[in-house]
N, C-alpha and C positions, 0 to 999 in steps of 0.2 A: 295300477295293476303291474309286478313285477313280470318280467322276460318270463319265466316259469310259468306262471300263469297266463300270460297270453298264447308261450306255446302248446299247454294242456289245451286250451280251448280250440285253437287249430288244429288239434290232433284229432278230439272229442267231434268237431264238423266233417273233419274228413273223414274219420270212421261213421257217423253219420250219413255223410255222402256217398260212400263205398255201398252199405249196406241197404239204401235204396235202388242204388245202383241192381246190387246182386238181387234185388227179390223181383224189382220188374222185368230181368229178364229171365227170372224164370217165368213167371208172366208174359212173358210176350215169347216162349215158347211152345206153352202151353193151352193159352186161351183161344180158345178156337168157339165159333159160333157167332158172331157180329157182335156189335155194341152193347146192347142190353145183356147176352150173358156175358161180358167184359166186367160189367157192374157186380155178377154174382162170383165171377174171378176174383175181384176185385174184393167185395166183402168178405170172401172167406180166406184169403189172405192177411187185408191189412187189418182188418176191424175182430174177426172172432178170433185168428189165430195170435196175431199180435198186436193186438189192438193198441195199433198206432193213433187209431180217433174212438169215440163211443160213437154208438148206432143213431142218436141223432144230428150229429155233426157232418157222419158220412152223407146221413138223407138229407141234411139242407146243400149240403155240398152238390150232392148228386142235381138237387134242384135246380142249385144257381146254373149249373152247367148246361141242364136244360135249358134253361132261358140262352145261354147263350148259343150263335151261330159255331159251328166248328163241329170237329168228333168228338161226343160228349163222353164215351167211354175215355180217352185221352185227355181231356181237360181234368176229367175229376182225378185220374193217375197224376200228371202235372198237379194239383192242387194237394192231392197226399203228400208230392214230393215236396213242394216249397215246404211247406208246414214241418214238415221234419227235419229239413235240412236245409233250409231257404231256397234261393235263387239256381245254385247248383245241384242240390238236390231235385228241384224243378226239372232242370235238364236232364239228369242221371236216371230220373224216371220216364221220360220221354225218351231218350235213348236206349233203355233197355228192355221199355215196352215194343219200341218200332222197332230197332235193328234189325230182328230174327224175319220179321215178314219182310223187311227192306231186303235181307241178302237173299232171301225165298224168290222173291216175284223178278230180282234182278236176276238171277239164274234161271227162275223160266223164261226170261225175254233170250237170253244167251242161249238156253239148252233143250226146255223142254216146249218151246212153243211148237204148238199143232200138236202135240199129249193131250189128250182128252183122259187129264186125271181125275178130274171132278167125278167122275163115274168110282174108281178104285173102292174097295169095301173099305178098305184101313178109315177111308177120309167119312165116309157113311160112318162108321164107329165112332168118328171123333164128332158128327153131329150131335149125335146121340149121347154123346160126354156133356153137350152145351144143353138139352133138354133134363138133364140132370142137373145140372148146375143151378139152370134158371129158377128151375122145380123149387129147390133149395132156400133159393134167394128169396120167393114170392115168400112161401113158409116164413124165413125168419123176418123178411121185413113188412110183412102184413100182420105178423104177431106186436111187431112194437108200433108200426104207424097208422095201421088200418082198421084197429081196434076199437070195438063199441058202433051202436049204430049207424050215427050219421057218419062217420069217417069211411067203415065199410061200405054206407049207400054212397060215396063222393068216387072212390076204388072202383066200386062195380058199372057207377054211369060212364068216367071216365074209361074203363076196358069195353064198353059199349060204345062209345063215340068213335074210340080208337079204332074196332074191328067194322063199325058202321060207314065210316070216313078216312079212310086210310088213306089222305096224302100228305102231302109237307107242312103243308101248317096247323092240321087239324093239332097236332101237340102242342103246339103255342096256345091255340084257343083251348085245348082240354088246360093246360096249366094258368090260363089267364082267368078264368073262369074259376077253377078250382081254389086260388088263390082269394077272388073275391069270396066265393063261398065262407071259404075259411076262417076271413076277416070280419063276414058275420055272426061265423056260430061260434067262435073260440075268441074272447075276448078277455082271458086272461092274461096275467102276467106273468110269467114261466120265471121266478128269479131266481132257481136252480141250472139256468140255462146253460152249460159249462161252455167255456169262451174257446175258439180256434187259435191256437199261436199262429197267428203270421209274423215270420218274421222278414219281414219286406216293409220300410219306409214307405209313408204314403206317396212320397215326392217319387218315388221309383213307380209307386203303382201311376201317378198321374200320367208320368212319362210315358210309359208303357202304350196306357192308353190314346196318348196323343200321337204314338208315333202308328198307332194301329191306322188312327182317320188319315195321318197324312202320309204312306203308304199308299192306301188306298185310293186316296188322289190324285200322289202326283205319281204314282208308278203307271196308271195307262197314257199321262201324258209322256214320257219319258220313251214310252213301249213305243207312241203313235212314230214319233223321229224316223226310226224304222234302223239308229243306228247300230241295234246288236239284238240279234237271235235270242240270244239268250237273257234278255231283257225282255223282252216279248213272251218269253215261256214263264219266268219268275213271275209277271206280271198277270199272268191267264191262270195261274197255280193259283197265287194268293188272292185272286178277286175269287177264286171258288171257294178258295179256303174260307173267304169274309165272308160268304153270301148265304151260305146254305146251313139251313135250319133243316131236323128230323135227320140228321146221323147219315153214314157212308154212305148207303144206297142211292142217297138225293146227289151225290155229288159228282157219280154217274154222267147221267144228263148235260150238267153243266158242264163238265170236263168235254164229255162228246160234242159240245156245241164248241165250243172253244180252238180244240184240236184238230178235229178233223177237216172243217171248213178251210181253215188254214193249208193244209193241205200238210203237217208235220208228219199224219199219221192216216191210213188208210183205216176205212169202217172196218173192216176186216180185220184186220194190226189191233184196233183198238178193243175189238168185242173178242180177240184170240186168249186176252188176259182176263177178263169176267170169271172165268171159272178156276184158274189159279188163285186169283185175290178170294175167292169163295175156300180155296181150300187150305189157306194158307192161316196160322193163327197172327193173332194181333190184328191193330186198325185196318180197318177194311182201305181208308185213305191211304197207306201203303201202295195200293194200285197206281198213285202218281209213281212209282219210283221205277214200275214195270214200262210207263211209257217214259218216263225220262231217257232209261237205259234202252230204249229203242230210238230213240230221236240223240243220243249220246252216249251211251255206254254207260259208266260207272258216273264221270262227269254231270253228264244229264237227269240221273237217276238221283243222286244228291242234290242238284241244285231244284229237280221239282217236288221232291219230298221235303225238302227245308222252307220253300215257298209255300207249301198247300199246307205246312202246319204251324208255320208261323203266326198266322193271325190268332190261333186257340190260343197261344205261349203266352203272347201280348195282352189277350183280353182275360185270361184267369188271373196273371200276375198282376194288370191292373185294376181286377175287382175283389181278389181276395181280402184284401185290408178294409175294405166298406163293407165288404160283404159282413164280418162280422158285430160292427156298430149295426148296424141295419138289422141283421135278424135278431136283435133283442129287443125292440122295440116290441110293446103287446099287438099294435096292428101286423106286423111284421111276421110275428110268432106266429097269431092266427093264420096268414096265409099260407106261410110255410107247413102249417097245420094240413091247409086242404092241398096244397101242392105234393106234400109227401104222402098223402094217401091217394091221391092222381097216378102218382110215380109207379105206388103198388098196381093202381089197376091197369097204368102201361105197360109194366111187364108181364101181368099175367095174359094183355091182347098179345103182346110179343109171345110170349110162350106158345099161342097157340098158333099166331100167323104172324111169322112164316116159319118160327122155328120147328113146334107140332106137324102143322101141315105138310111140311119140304122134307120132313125126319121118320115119322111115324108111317110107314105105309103098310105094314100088317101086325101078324100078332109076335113074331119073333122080335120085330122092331122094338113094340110096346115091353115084353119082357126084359129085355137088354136095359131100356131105357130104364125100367122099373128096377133091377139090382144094381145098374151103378149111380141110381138117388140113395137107394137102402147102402152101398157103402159107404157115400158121402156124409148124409144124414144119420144112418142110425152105427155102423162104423167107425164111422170118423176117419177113413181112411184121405189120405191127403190128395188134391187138386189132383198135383202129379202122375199118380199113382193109378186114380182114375181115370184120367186121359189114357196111358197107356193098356189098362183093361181094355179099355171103350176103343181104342184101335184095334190091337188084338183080335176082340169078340167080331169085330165089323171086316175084317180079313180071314178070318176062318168060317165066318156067317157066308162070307163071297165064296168062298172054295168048295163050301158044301152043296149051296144051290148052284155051283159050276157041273155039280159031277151030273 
């Protein structure tokens, strides 16, 4: 390959790179409502509007990520980004998903702590953007994965376990289950399957993965020495980052066991950011960077957001490349069969709790909600566009029942 052509190709990555870059953070300005409607951000971005992947690549992607521990709204973004632009691409969409809520919740640790914004109408309207979104999401992807009987009875048991069982592992068992299911009733051969470009080396993905386990190991021995602070903090970020299965909300707890015993952070300090991280778009794991920047400022704020999402980085880059030998296998396919109709019916338990229940409280609610689905969907109006409505409406909705 002459000089000319290798530098078109470097140009062709970078402009690649750039432009993951630019689309996640309008994404991570924009996305507001936790995890699951991240996924309907995410679909009507990357898959309908530029359909960077077809619709079932994005749902076994989305799966894998569910299986894995970490923010699964953020792995399946990192997994768009390899796939497009490799390894830096990976990052460029992890950076431009997180920045916007990382420089948010560091400014509330600096400014607006003890603001009780979470009340404000503006942030009510942008709930109400994420009950449209999710709305959306169910619609188009229970049109292609949840379709025909038994796919829709595996959706509806699986949104019945999920609202029946609502803690941290019940989604492992709804997708372990679902999976077996699927490996029963769908035993064909899908040889239409279109293939994921990774383009990531297996020997990187192994790496990856290896350096996940030995992180994980030797970093609390390293913490125990007791000979730096911020060894100790890296070290209590990324074993929450490892550990927690069922998305942001779970990571909660494990962070408050972690910190506050310690004595870094007072209950109070700690539970002052809960309603910022609620209001703020992008990963709800962002909330590390509000206590970083309390326990350090800007310094501390980077070094426990880069700790708490490291372990998702490690485990998507190193299961991307099997991931796709593996899902063409016909045992495989079938699971993946019952697993993405699981998925449908986890969002549609999610739509209704907690996103419906926490959102919807009268009939003005229900209306609002109900015209910016009709812009989304029958419209076409963009993400964007709707977010800004859906604040709007949710600010002058507060001024009226003020008077």
């Amino acid at each position: 390959m002459d000089a000319a052509a290798v530098q078109k190709k470097k140009t062709e990555r970078l402009r690649a790179v750039m432009e993951v870059l630019a689309v996640s953070t309008k994404l991570g300005f924009t996305s507001f409502g936790g995890p699951v409607a991240h996924l309907g951000y995410f679909h009507n971005e990357y898959i309908k509007r530029r359909q960077w992947m077809d619709d079932r690549s994005y749902a076994d992607l989305v799966a894998l990520c569910q299986f894995l521990p970490g923010p699964a709204s953020s792995q399946v973004g990192i997994g768009i980004g390899v796939m497009r632009a490799g390894l830096l691409g990976g990052i460029a969409a992890w950076i431009g998903f997180t920045l916007p809520s990382l420089i948010a919740l560091v400014l509330f640790a600096y400014l607006l702590h003890g603001f009780d914004i979470a009340q404000a109408g503006w942030i009510h309207g942008l709930k109400l953007v994420a009950v449209a979104i999710v709305a959306q999401a169910v619609l188009s992807m229970g049109q292609k994965l949840a379709s025909g009987r038994s796919r829709a009875t595996i959706a509806i048991l699986a949104m019945a376990v999920a609202l029946l069982w609502p803690t941290a592992w019940s989604q492992i068992i709804i997708m372990i289950l679902s999976a077996i299911a699927g490996m029963m009733l769908y035993k064909a051969n899908d040889s239409e399957l279109p293939a994921i470009r990774v383009p990531v080396r297996r020997s990187t993905a192994t790496g990856s993965l290896i350096l996940f386990v030995v992180l994980l190991i030797l970093l609390p021995v390293l913490a125990s020495s007791g000979s730096s602070h911020w060894l100790s903090v890296f070290d209590s970020f990324y074993r929450s980052g490892s550990l927690v299965f069922g998305g942001g909300h779970v990571v909660l707890p494990l962070l408050e066991r972690e910190i506050v015993p310690a004595g870094w952070l007072s209950k109070g300090e700690f539970l002052a950011g809960y309603g910022a991280a609620q209001a703020v778009p992008g990963p709800l794991f962002t909330f590390a960077a509000y206590l970083g920047a309390l326990m350090g400022g800007w310094f501390g704020a980077v070094v426990a957001t880069l700790s708490i999402f490291l372990p998702a980085f490690l485990l998507v880059v190193g299961a991307l490349p099997f991931w796709d030998m593996l899902r063409k296998r016909p045992g495989i396919q079938g699971a993946l069969a019952g697993v993405n109709a699981a998925v449908v019916g986890i969002l549609i338990a999610a739509l209704y709790s907690p996103i419906w229940t926490s959102t919807i409280l009268d009939g003005t609610d229900f209306a609002m909600a109900a015209i910016l689905f009709a812009c989304l969907a029958f419209w076409k109006a963009p993400p964007w566009l709707v977010v800004i409505i859906g604040a709007l409406g949710g600010w002058l909705v507060s001024l009226f029942q003020a008077v």
